[in-house]
C-alpha positions in Angstrom: -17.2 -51.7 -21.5 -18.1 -50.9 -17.9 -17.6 -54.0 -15.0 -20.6 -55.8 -14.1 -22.9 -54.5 -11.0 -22.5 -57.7 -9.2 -18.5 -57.2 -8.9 -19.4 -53.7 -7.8 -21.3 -54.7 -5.2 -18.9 -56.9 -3.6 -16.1 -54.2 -3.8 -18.5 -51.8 -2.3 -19.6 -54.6 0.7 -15.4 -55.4 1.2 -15.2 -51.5 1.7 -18.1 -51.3 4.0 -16.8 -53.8 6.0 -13.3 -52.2 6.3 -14.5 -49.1 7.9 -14.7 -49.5 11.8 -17.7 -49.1 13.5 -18.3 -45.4 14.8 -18.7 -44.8 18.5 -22.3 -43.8 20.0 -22.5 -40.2 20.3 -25.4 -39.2 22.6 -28.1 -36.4 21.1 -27.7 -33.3 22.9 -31.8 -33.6 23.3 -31.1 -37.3 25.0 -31.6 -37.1 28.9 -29.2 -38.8 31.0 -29.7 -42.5 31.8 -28.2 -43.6 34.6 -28.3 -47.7 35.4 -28.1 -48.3 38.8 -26.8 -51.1 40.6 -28.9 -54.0 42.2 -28.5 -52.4 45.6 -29.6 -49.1 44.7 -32.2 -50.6 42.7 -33.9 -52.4 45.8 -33.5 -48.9 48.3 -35.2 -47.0 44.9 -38.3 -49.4 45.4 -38.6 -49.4 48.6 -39.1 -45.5 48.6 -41.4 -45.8 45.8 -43.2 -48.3 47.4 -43.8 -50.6 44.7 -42.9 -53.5 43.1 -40.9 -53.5 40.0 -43.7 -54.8 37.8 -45.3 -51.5 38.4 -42.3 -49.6 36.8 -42.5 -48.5 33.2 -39.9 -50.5 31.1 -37.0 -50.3 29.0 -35.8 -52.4 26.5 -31.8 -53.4 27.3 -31.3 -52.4 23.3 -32.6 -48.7 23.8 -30.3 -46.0 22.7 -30.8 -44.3 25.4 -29.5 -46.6 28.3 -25.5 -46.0 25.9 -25.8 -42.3 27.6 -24.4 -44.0 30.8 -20.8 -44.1 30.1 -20.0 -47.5 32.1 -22.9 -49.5 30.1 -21.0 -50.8 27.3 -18.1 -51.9 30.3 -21.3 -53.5 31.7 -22.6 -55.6 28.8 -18.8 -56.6 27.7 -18.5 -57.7 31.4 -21.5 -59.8 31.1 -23.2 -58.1 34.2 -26.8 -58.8 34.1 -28.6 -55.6 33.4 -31.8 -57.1 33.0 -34.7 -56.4 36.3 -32.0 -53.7 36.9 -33.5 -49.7 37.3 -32.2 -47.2 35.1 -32.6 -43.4 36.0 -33.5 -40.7 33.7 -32.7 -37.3 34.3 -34.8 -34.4 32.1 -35.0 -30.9 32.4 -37.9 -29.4 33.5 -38.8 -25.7 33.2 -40.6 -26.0 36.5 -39.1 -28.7 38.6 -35.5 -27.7 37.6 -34.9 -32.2 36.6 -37.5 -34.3 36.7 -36.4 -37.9 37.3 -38.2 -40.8 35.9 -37.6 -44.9 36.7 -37.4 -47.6 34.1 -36.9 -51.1 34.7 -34.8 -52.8 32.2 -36.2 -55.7 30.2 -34.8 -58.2 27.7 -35.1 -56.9 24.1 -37.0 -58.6 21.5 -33.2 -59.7 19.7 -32.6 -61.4 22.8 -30.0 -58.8 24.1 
């Protein structure tokens, strides 16, 4: 006689849970998102010459923004990342990197 499917399930879910969570490990195809701090930020707008409603956005849950090494440090500290610009580095056949701005914004989750 085999064991029911329900006591399956809840060996299978005590399992689950016992395995620790593995890191983030960036795609090699991911550019480089770099956050940068309020200061930097402010100078970065004032060369653009625009406000920072003008700035495509990112969501503080993207993927992407865990390429920058110090942004789980950042969260844990409870720094606010949020209105903060993030840098993204590509590589471009013709300009060598192409660097885009994104303005972080609170995710839907409430992040």
């Amino acid at each position: 006689m085999s064991p029911r499917t329900s006591s399956r399930s809840r060996k299978k879910a005590r399992e689950a849970a016992a395995v620790p969570k593995r890191p983030f490990v960036a795609h090699h195809l991911a550019p480089l998102h770099e956050i940068l701090s309020e200061a930097e930020s402010k100078k970065v707008l004032e060369a653009l010459a625009t406000p920072a409603e003008r700035v495509p956005k990112i969501l503080l849950g993207d993927p992407g923004l865990k390429t920058d090494p110090r942004y789980e440090a950042m969260r844990e500290s409870g720094e606010v990342l949020v209105g903060r610009l993030v840098r993204v580095r590509r590589p471009s056949a013709t300009a060598g990197e192409a660097v885009a701005y994104r303005l972080i914004v609170p995710s839907v989750g409430g992040d």
